[in-house]
N, C-alpha and C positions, 0 to 999 in steps of 0.2 A: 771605381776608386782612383785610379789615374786620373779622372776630373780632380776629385773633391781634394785625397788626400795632400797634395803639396800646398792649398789652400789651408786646410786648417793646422795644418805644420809646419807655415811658414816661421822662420826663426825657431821653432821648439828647442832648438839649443839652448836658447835663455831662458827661456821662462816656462819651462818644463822643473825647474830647478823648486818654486815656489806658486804659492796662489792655486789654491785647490779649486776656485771657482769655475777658476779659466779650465780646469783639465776636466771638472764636470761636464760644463757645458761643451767642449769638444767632444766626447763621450755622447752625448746628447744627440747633437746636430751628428755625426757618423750613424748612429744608430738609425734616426730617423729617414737617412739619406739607404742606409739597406734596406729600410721597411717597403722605402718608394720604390726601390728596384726590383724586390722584391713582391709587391702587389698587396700585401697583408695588412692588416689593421694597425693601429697605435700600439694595442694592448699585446700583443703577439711577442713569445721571448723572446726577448733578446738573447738568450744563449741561441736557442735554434735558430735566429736569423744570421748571427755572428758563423754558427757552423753548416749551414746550407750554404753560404760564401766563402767560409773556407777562410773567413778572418777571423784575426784577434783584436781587442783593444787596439785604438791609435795610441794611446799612453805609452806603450811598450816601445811604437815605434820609437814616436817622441823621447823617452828615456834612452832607448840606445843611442840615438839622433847626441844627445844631451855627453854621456859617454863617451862616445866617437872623438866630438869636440876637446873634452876634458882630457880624456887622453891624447890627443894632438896639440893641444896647447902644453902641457906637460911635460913632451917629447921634443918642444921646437927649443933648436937650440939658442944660443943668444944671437936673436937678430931686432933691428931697428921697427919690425911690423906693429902697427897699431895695436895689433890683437894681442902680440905680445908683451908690449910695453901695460895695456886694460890686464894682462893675466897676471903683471908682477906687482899692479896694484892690487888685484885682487889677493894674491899671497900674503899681500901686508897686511891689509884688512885681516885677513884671517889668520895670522897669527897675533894680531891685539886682539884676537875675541869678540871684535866687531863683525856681526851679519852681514854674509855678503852671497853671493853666485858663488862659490866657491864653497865655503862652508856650507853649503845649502847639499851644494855636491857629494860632499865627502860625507855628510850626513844621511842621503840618500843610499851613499854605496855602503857604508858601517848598516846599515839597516839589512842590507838585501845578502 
């Protein structure tokens, strides 16, 4: 996992937020990546491979990953950083109701 996982969770800060395809297909490739370590077939659960390794879903990481983020941009206080000058656009966006990373957010955490 050390290889694979910072690989396919590069950035998951952002786009963990949206695009179901992308977090299938990571789901996908992790899985198939246990199967190989593990020596078993395609068809082989995936619960049982997941818990002979002793993992969960990358998604989870990936959404804590996403979290983490959201509440540190949150938390910063008013400084000149890129990151937080993109989070006070984001705010705007999301209080006109316009779609954004943010709302994407806050809609993730009202769910969970």
């Amino acid at each position: 996992d050390a290889c694979i996982a910072p690989i396919l969770l590069y950035a998951s800060e952002i786009w963990c937020s949206s695009n179901m395809s992308d977090k299938s297909a990571l789901e996908t490739v992790h899985l198939k990546f246990c199967k190989y370590i593990l020596g078993v077939r395609r068809n082989a659960s995936n619960f049982a491979c997941r818990a002979e390794l002793g993992r969960f879903p990358l998604l989870i990481e990936a959404q804590c990953r996403m979290y983490s983020y959201y509440v540190r941009l949150a938390n910063e206080v008013h400084t000149s950083s890129l990151q937080h000058e993109a989070y006070m656009v984001q705010q705007e966006l999301d209080s006109r109701k316009i779609p954004c990373w943010l709302s994407d957010v806050r809609t993730l955490l009202e769910e969970s």
